[in-house]
Each structure stands twice: as structure tokens, then as C-alpha cells.
C-alpha positions, 0 to 999 in steps of 0.5 A: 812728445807722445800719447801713451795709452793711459793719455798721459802726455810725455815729453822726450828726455833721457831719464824717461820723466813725464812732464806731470812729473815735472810739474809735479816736482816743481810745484813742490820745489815751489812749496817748499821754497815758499815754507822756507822763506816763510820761516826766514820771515819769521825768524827775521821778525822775531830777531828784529823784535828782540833787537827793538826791545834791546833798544827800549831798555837801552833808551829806558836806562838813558833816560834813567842816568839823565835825571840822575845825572841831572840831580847830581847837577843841580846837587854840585850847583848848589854846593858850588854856590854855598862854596863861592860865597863862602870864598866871597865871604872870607875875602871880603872879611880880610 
């Protein structure tokens, strides 16, 4: 290393950088990386909150053709019943 008159302190390399210009280029390497990840995080973020809300209207509609499904149940149980007794019925008559 040498003092060059203006003090700043140099180190030996064969490009000739000054070790301020290093910490200088590293520092905003480092900024830059962290802006970048930053903006990762977000997108990330964002991407997850679509995907949860996918999954709420997945589970909405779920819910939806359960009771459905469940209606249509008790709707088939009661007729299956009136048909059973009107067999039972016809049976019992011959």
C-alpha cells in the first residue's frame, strides 16, 4: 500500500483500483442485491396471495356443492322411501 498526496490510501493491484473505490463498488453491489431481493419478496408475496385466495374460492365452491349435493341427498332418500313403500305396498295387496 501507498499514501498518495491527496491521502488516500491505495492498495497495489494491476488495474490500479483504490481500495475506496472497491468499498465503493461493493457497497453498491450490496445494494443492489438487497433492492433485488426486496423485490423477490414482494413478488413472492404477492404470487402467495393469489394462490390463498385460489385456494378460498376452491374451498367456497366446495362448500357450495356439498350442500348441494347434500339436498339433492336427502331429495333422492325421500323419494326412495315413497318408492319402497309403494313396492311394500303392491306386495303386500297380491
Amino acid at each position: 500500500m501507498r499514501f498518495s498526496s491527496s491521502m488516500e490510501v491505495t492498495a497495489p493491484s494491476s488495474h490500479g483500483g483504490s481500495l475506496f473505490n472497491v468499498k465503493a463498488q461493493m457497497k453498491k453491489k450490496k445494494k443492489k442485491k438487497e433492492q433485488l431481493q426486496k423485490k423477490n419478496a414482494m413478488e413472492i408475496t404477492a404470487r402467495l396471495e393469489e394462490i390463498i385466495n385460489y385456494v378460498q374460492s376452491l374451498q367456497n365452491q366446495v362448500g357450495f356443492l356439498s350442500m348441494r349435493l347434500a339436498a339433492a341427498t336427502r331429495s333422492y332418500e325421500g323419494r326412495l322411501e315413497d318408492l319402497m313403500e309403494a313396492i311394500t305396498t303392491s306386495v303386500i295387496q297380491l
